[in-house]
C-alpha positions as CSV (number, residue, x, y, z in Angstrom):
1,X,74.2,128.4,151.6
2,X,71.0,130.7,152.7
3,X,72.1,133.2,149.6
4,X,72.7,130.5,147.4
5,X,69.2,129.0,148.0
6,X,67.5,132.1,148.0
7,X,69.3,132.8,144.0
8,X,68.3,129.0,143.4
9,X,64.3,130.0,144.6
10,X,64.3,133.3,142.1
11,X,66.0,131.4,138.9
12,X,63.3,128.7,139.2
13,X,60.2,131.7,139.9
14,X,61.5,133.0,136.5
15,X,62.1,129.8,135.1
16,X,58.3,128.7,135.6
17,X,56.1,129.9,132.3
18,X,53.7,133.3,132.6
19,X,50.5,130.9,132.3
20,X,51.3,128.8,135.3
21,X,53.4,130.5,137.6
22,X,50.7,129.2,140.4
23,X,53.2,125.7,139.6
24,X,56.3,127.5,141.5
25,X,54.0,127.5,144.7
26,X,52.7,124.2,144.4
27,X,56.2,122.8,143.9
28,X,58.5,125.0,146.0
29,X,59.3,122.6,148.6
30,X,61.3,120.3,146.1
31,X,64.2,123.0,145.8
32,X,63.7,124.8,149.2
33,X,61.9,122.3,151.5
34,X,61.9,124.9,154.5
35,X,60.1,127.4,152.8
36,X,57.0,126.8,154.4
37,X,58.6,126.8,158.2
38,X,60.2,130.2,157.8
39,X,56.6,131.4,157.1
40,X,55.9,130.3,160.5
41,X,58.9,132.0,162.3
42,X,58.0,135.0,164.2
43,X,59.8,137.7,162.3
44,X,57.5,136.7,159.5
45,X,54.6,136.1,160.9
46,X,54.6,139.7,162.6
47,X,56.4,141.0,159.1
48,X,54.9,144.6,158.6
49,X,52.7,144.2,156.0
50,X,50.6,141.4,158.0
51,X,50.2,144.1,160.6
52,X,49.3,146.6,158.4
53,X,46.4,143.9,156.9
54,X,45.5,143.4,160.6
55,X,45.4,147.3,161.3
56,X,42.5,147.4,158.3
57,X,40.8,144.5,159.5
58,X,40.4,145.3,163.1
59,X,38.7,148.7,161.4
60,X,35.5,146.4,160.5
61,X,32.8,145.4,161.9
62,X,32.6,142.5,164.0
63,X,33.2,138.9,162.1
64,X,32.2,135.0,162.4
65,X,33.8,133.8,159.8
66,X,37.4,134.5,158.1
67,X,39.4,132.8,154.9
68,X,42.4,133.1,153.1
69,X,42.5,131.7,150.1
70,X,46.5,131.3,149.0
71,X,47.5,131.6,152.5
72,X,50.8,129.6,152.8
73,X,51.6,127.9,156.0
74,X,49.2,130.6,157.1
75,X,51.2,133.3,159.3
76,X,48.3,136.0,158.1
77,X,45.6,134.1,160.0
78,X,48.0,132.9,162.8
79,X,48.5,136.9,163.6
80,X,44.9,137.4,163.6
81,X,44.0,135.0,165.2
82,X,46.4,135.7,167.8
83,X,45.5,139.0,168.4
84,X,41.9,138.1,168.6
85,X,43.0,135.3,171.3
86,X,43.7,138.2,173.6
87,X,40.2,138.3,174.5
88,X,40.3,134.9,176.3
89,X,43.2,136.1,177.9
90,X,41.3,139.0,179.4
91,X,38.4,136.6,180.1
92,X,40.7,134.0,182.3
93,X,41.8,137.1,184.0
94,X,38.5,138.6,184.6
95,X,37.3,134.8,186.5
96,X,40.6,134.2,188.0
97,X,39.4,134.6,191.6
98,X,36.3,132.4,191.1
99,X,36.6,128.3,190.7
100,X,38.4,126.6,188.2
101,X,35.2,125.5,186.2
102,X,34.4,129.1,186.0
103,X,37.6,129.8,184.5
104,X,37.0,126.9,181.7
105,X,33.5,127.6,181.3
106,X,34.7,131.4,180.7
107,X,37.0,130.3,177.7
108,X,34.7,127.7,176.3
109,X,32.1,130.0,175.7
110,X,34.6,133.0,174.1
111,X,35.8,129.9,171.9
112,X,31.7,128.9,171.0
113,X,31.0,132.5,169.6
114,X,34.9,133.4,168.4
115,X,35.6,133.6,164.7
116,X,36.5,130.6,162.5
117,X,39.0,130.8,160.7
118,X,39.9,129.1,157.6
119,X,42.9,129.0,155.3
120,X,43.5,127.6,151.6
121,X,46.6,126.8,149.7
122,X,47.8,125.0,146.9
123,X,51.0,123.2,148.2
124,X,49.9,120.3,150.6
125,X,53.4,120.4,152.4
126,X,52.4,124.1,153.5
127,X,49.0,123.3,155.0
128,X,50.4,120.5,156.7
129,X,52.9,122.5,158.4
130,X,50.5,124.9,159.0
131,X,47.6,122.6,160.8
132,X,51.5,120.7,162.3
133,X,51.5,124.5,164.3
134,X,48.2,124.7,164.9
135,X,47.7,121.6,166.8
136,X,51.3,122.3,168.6
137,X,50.3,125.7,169.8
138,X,46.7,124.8,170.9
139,X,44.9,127.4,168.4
140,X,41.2,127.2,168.7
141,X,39.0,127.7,165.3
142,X,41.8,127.5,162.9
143,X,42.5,124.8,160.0
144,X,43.5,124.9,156.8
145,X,42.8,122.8,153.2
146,X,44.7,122.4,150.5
147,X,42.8,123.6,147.5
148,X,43.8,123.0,143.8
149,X,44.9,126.1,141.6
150,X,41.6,126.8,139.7
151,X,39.1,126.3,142.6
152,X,37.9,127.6,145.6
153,X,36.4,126.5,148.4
154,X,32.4,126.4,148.6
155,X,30.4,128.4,150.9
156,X,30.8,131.8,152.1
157,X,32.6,133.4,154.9
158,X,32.0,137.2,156.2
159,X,35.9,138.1,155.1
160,X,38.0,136.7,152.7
161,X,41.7,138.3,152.1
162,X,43.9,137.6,149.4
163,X,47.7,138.7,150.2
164,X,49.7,138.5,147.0
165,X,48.6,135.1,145.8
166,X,46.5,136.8,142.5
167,X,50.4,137.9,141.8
168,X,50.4,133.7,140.7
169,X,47.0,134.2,138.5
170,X,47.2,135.2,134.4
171,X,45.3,137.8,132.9
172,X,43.4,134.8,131.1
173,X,41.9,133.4,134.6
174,X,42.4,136.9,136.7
175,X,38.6,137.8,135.8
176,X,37.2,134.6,136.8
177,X,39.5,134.6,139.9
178,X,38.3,138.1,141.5
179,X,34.9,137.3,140.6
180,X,34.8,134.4,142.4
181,X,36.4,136.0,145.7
182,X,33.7,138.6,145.4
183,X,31.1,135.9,145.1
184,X,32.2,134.3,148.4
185,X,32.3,136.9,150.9
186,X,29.4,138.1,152.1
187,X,30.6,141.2,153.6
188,X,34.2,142.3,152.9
189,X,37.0,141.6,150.4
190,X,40.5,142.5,151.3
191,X,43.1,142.7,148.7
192,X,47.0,143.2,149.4
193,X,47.7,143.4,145.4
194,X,50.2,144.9,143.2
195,X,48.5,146.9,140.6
196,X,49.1,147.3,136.8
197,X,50.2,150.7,136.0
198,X,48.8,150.3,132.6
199,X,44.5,149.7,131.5
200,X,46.2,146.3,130.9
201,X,47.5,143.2,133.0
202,X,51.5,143.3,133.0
203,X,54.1,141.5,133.5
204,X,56.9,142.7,136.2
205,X,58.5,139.2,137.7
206,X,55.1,138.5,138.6
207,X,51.2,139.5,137.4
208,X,50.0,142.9,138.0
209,X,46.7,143.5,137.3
210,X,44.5,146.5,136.9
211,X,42.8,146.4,139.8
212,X,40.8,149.4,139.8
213,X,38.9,148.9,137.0
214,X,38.3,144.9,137.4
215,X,36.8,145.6,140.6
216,X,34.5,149.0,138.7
217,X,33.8,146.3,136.6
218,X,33.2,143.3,138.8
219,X,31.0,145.0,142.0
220,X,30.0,148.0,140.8
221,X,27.5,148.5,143.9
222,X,30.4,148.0,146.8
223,X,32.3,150.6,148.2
224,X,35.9,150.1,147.3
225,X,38.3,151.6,149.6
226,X,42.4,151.8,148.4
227,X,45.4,152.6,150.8
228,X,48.5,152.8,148.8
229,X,51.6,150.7,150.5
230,X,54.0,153.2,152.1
231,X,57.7,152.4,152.3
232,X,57.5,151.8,156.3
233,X,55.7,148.5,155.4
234,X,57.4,147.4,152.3
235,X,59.5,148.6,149.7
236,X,60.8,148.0,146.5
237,X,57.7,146.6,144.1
238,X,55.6,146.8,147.2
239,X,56.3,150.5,147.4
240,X,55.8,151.2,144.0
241,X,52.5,149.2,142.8
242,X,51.3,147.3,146.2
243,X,47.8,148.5,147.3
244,X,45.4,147.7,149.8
245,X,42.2,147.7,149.1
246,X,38.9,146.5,151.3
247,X,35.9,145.9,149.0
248,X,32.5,146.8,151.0
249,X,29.6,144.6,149.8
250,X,27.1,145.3,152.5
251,X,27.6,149.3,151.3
């Protein structure tokens, strides 16, 4: 059943048209209506390449604010988040021999000055799943939106990452897209991308776009670091044109 379903989830990616494959997200849960919980199981939420994303993020600077903009039922932010979480653990064990209040005032105030954190997808039934686990587990400055295919969310926020989801966006909107994920950062832009190996957008079961020069292009004045993906993370595609790159606009 799990193989059939899986083959039944490809044929309809490769069924939806080039222009508007951003429709297979938005839709998935009619044909696979679990897709969005297995995002939240553990092997996927610690899947290597979100630890490899969380290896370059914990290399910045300190943060206040966080988004993801195409971010599922959110397993990248869960991760971080978690990880950052280990701070309040290590404040609760730092008061645990003075009074209780001390203790809760301890965690209140790491949960006044921790990160928010903010996540954005298309597909309602994913962000409901995703706030669903949030509110089970207790997480503390985590939500998530759903967010329509052509927009993004106003304001800023110090990070913003994008893990795969400009895969979904056509060399007609691609432009427009990184331009305005650039735009709303005010300090760093992480990419986990699969880049064109031609000057050109491509098309290889998904969009791969030329990266390198969109972003010479598009912020000129950052500092654009690249980290190609090696095969302990991810193979296949991944291997071969997956990059990660961490766009500096405070350079």
């Amino acid at each position: 059943m799990e193989i059939g379903l899986r083959q039944l989830d490809r044929f309809m990616l490769r069924l939806t048209p080039k222009p508007f494959q951003f429709l297979y997200w938005k839709y998935r849960h009619l044909w696979d209506p679990q897709w969005f919980n297995d995002f939240l199981g553990e092997e996927n939420i610690n899947h290597p390449h979100r630890h490899f994303i969380l290896d370059a993020i914990r290399g910045l600077d300190a943060f206040q604010s966080f988004r993801e903009i195409g971010c599922a039922s959110g397993p990248n932010l869960i991760l971080i988040q978690r990880n950052l979480s280990q701070n309040i653990k290590q404040a609760t064990e730092q008061a645990t021999e003075q009074a209780t209040e001390q203790v809760a005032d301890a965690q209140s105030q790491y949960r006044s000055h921790s990160p928010s954190f903010e996540g954005y997808d298309i597909n309602p039934r994913a962000i409901a799943a995703a706030n669903a686990y949030v509110h089970r587990n207790q997480i503390p400055n985590l939500r998530f939106e759903t967010l329509s295919a052509y927009d993004l969310p106003e304001g800023n926020a110090d990070i913003v990452l994008s893990d795969a989801h400009l895969l979904y966006c056509s060399p007609e909107h691609i432009r427009r897209r990184l331009k305005g994920l650039l735009d709303m950062t005010t300090r760093h832009l992480v990419l986990f991308e699969q880049e064109s190996p031609t000057k050109d957008s491509t098309w290889d079961g998904c969009w791969l776009h030329p990266y390198s020069l969109l972003l010479n292009e598009l912020a000129p004045q950052c500092d654009v670091q690249k980290t190609p993906v090696p095969a302990t993370v991810w193979g296949g595609h991944w291997q071969k044109y997956g990059n990660l790159w961490i766009i500096h606009k405070n350079a």
